[in-house]
N, C-alpha and C positions, 0 to 999 in steps of 0.2 A: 453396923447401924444403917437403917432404910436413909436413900436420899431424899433430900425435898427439895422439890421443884416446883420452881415458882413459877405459876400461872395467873393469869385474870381470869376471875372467877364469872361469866354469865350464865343469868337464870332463863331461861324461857318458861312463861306461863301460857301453855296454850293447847288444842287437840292433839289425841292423839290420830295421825293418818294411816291405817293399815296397808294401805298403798307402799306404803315407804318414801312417796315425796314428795310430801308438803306436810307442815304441822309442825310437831315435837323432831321428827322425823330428819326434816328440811332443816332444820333449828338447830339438830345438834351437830348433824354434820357441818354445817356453817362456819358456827362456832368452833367447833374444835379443828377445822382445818384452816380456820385464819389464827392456831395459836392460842388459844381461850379452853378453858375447859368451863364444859357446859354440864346444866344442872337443872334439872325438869320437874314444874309443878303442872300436874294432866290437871286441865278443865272440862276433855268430853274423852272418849271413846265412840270414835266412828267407824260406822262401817262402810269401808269404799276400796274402791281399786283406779284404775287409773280413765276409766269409761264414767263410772256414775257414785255419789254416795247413797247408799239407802239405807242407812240409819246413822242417828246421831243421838250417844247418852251421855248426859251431862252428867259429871261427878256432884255429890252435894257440896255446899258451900262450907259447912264442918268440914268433909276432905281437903277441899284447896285451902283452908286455910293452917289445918294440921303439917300440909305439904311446906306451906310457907312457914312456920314457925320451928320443924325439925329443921330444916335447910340454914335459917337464919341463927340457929345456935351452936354452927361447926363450917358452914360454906357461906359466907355472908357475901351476896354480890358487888363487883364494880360497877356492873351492867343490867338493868332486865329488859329483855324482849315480851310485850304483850300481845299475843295474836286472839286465839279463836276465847270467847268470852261466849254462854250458850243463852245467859238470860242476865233479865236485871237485876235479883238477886245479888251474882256472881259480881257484875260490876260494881254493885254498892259495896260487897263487901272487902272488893279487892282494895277501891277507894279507901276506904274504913281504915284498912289494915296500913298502905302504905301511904296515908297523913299523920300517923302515928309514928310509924318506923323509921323512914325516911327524914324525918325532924329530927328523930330521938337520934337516930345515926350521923346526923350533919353536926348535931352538934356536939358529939361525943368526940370524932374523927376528924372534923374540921371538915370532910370532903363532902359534895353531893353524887348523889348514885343515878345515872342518866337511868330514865324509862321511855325506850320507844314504844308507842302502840300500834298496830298496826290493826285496824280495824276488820276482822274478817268476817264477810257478809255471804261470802258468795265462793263456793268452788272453781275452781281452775274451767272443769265441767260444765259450766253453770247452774250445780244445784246450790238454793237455798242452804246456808247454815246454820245463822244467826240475822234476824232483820229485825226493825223496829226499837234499837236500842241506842237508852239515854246515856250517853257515856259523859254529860257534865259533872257526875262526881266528881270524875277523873281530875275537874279544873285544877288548874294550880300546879298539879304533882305531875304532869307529863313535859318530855321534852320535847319529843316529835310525835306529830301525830301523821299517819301514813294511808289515807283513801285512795284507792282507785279511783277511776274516774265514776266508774257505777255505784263505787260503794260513798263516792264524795256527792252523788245526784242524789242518794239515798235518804244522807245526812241529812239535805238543803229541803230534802220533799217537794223536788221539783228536777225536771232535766234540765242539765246546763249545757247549751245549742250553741257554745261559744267559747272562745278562749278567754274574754274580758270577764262572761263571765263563772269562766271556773276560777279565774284568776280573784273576781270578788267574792267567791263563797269561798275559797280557802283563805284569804282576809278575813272573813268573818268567823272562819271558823276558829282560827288563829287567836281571834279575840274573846271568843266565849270561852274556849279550853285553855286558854294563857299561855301557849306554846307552840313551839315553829311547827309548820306545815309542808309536809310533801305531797304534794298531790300526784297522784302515779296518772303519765298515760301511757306506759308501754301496751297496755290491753285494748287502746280503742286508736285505732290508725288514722280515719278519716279526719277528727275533726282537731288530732293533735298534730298529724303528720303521715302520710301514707309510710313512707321512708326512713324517719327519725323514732327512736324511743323516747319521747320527753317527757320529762315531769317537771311540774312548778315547783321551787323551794320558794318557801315564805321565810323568811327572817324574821322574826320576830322577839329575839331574846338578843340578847350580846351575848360572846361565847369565847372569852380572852381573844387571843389571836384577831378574830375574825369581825370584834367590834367595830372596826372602819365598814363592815359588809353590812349592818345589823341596819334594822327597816326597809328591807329592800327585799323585792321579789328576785328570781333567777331562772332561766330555763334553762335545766340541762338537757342535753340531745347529746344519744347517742345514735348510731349505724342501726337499725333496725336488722334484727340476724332474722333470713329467712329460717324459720324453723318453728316446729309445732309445740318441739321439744322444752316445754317451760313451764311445767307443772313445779309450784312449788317456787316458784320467781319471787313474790312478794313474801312469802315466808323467807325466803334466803335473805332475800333486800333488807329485812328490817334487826334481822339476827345478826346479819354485816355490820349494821349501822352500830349495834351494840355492842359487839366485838369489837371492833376500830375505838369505840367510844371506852370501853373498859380497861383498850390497851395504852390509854392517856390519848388518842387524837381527840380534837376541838368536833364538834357537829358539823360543820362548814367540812372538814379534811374526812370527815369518815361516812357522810353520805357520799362523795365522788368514790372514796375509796371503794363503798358497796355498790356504787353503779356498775363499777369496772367489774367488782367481781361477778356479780348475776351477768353480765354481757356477756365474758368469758365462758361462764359458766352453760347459757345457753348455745353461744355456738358451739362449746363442746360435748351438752345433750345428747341421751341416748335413750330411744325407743325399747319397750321391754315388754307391753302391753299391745292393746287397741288403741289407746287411748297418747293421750300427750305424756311424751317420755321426762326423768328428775331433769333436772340442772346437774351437771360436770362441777366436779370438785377440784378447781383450778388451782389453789391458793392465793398468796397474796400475790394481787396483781401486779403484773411485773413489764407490761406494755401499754405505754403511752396513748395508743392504736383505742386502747380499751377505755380509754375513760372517756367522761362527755366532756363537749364544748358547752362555754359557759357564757351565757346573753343576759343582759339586763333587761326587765321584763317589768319596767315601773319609769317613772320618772326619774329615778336618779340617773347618775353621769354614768356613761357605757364608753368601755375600751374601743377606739377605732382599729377597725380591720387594717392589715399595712401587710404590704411583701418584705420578706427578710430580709433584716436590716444587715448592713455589712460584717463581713465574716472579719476577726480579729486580725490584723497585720500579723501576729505571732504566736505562738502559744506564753501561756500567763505562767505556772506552776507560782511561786511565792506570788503575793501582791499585796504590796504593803498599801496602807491606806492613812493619812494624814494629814494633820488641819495645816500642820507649819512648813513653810515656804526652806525655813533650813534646814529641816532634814528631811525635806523632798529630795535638793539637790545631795543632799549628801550620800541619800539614799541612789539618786540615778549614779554617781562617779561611784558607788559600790559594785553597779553592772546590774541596776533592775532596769527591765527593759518594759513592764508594766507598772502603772502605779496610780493611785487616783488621790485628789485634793478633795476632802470635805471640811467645807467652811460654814458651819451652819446657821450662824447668824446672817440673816438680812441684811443688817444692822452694821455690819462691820462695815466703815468707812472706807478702807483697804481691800474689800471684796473684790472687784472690777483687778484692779492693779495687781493682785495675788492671782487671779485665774491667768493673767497676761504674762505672770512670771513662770509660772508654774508648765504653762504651754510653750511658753519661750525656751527655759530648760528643756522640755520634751525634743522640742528638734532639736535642739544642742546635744543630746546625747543618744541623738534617736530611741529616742523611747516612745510608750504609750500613752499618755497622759487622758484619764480619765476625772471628769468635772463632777464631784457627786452634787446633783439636783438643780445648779445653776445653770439648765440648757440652754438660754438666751445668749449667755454671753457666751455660753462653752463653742458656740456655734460663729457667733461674734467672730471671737479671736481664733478659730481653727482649732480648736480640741481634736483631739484623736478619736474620745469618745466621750458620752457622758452614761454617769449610772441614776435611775431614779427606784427608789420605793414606793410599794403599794401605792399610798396614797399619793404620791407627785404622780402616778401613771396619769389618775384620771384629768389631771390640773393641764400638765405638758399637751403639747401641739407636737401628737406622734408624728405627723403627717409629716410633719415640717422638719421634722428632728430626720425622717426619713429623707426629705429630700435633700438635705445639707449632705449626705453620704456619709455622717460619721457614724462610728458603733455606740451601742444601744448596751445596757448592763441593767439587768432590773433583778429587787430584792423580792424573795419568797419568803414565808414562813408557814410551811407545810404545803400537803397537797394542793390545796382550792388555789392557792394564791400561784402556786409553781403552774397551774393550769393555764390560769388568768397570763402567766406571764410568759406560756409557752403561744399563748394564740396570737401576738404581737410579735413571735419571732425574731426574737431577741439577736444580741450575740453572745448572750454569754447568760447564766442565769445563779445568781447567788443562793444559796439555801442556809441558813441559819433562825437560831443563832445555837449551836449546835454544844459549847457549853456554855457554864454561866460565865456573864459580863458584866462588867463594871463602867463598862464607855458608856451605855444611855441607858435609861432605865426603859425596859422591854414589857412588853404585853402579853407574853406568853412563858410559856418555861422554856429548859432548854432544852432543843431536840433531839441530843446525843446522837450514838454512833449509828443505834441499828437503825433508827428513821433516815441520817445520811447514805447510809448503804440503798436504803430503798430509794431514796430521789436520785443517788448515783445511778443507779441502775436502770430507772427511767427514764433520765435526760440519756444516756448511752446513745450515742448516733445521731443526735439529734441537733442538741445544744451543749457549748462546755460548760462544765457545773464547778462551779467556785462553792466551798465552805469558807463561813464565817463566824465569828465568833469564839472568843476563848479559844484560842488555838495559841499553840507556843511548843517550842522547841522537845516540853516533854510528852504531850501528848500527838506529833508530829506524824511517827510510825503509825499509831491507830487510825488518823485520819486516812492517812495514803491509801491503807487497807483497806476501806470501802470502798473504792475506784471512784474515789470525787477525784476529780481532773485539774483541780485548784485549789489554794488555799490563801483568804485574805485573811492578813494579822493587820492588828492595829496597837493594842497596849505591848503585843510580846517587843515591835518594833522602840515605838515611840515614850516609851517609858523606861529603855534601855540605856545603859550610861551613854554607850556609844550607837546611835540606831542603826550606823553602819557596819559593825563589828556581829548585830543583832541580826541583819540583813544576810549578811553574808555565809552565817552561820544555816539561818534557817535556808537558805537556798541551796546550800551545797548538802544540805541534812536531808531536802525534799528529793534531790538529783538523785540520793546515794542510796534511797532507798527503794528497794528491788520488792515490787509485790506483784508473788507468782498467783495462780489459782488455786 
């Protein structure tokens, strides 16, 4: 019997390049090297190579939509990538087809199928391809919409001589198409950055996870790669973003994801032609080095820059996590020598007097004593450390948290946020919640193992990386296997007849287990 292998399914809808790289071309490679199998509906036949295009024929709109209607009756997408679109025909129709589909399938399946568009106007080259097109059909049914910096001046019918305002016409445009906005400037240096590849992300939508991020602008900057070699950059770019997006990452975690990879992919470009050489087929990004930093680019609250915060007195492996003061201590005379107090009420009258106990125990048994969220007092009474999540970053007085010299622990959930939480230089970086849990009710699903392998792998050398969530004694061995460098339990502990018997178990279970390459 044939095996089946389970893949995410992404569509590209867009030219083909005879070149080989950019288009359907760019798209499939993309796709299938981050893991996806791809699946192509042609909108043109062009003729070009890697100097110049000199013809362009668009398929009829009976074709693309025959393409679309076999495909959706045996390969039905996670994902579609929309690039080269030849005329407005094409775009009403494609409208047409998926306000219909896309409803019909939401509500059969329960899921929505992300569509990024990536508007293509203009060759690598800069010839002409498609100009002059009304893409507000589209309203409603896109999730990212992806201009250049020329092909967003194009949209506006006007040049935008400005950061403020390219920043208000991707606002605006945001609002007319009802969907988040990446504005590309790795193509235009001067007025983005001679140095930096930046693009504006608009936030516009909430997108699980990443709701705390949602109305709010972002620029990401990467390293500018000297090199010529980037034909086919924003077809990679937006083919990533729908692979990442197909493979369950949130919008927020699978645009960085694609930054990295075209960054990579450029420096590792290679000349074949006259003309500007493909993008390197890197895989999944697997260095830190490669992703962008992440700037608030609006009015909301922005992470303060800080030098790294103190390195841990010890290494952590187990680290139990608990609201009660009694089996804190019972936990430290088991021999934990990390541990953090989360008391999450305000409200608790006792709050103050519990962090005093809790620190008081910590030198008594020399241990770690970590304050989750309450930094004032943790700082007060002499914490060890304090941990805060997402949202306490923007609140907390990093500054100050820095110069008391205690260690820093901040919570991630996926890429964007492990970014956010690498640029503050933590000491330590939690990533969950990696299975399901029953301690708070969560915002996202759970991350499992292969996403921990991948954040294991690029906090590597950098920062220690703690997993969280639904962790326990029987899924214990698989976590080690990723190379995450910590494990915090909280119910496997504290729900245990004896939390110390619980403790002692899973510490010597974490010791003993030997993970080779």
């Amino acid at each position: 019997m044939d095996s089946v292998i389970s893949k995410s399914i992404v569509w590209t809808i867009a030219g083909s390049d005879s070149g080989g790289g950019a288009g359907i071309q760019a798209d499939l490679a993309t796709i299938n090297d981050l893991g996806c199998h791809g699946c192509t509906v042609i909108t043109a036949l062009t003729v070009q190579n890697s100097v110049a295009v000199e013809q362009v024929e668009p398929v009829s709109v009976d074709l693309m939509l025959q393409q679309l209607n076999c495909l959706l009756k045996d390969l039905p997408p996670n994902a579609i990538k929309v690039g080269l679109l030849c005329n407005q025909a094409q775009v009403n129709a494609l409208a047409n087809w998926l306000a219909i589909i896309l409803n019909d399938y939401q509500t059969r399946h329960g899921v929505s199928i992300a569509v990024v568009v990536d508007p293509v106007m203009v060759a690598s080259c800069g010839d002409a391809l498609a100009n002059g097109l009304d893409f507000s059909p589209l309203t409603g049914l896109i999730t990212l919409f992806t201009p250049n910096s020329a092909e967003l001046s194009v949209l506006m019918g006007k040049p935008l001589n400005t950061l403020s305002e390219v920043s208000h016409a991707a606002t605006t445009l945001a609002s007319t198409l009802g969907c988040n906005i990446l504005a590309k400037g790795g193509d235009k240096g001067g007025l983005w950055h001679k140095d930096s590849a930046k693009d504006l992300y608009v936030c516009a939508e909430v997108d699980r996870v990443s709701a705390r991020h949602q109305h709010r602008q972002f620029m990401l900057s990467s390293q500018r790669v000297d090199s010529r070699n980037n034909h086919g950059s924003g077809c990679s770019l937006s083919s990533a973003i729908a692979a990442a997006m197909a493979k369950g990452y949130v919008l927020h975690d699978a645009v960085v994801i694609a930054k990295a990879y075209v960054t990579a992919g450029i420096r590792d470009g290679y000349q074949l032609g006259d003309g500007p050489g493909p993008l390197a087929r890197t895989g999944w990004p697997k260095s830190l080095e490669m992703f962008p930093s992440i700037a608030s680019f609006d009015d909301g609250p922005s992470l303060q820059a800080a030098s790294a915060f103190k390195k841990l007195d010890t290494s952590i492996g187990v680290y139990p996590v608990v609201s009660s003061i009694a089996v804190l201590e019972s936990l430290l005379k088991a021999g934990a020598k990390t541990i953090q107090l989360r008391v999450k009420s305000v409200d608790d009258p006792l709050l103050e007097q519990k962090i005093q106990q809790a620190i008081s125990l910590g030198e008594t048994y020399q241990a770690q004593v970590f304050i989750n969220d309450h930094w004032q007092l943790a700082i007060t009474h002499g914490a060890s450390g304090i941990h805060l999540g997402q949202e306490d970053l923007y609140h907390a007085d990093l500054a100050v948290i820095l110069q008391s010299g205690i260690a820093l622990g901040v919570s991630s959930h996926g890429y964007f946020e492990l970014l956010l939480a690498a640029q503050i230089k933590p000491s330590y970086i939690a990533v969950g919640h990696i299975f399901a849990t029953t301690t708070k009710e969560m915002p996202s699903l759970p991350q499992g193992l292969d996403r921990l392998r991948h954040y294991a792998e690029l906090l590597e050398n950098h920062f220690p990386s703690v997993a969280i969530g639904g962790i326990d004694i029987n899924n214990l061995a698989a976590v080690k296997a990723t190379g995450v460098n910590n494990v915090a339990v909280v119910r496997a502990v504290s729900n245990a007849l004896s939390p110390a018997d619980a403790y002692r178990t899973l510490s010597q279970g974490w010791e003993a287990i030997n993970v080779t390459e």
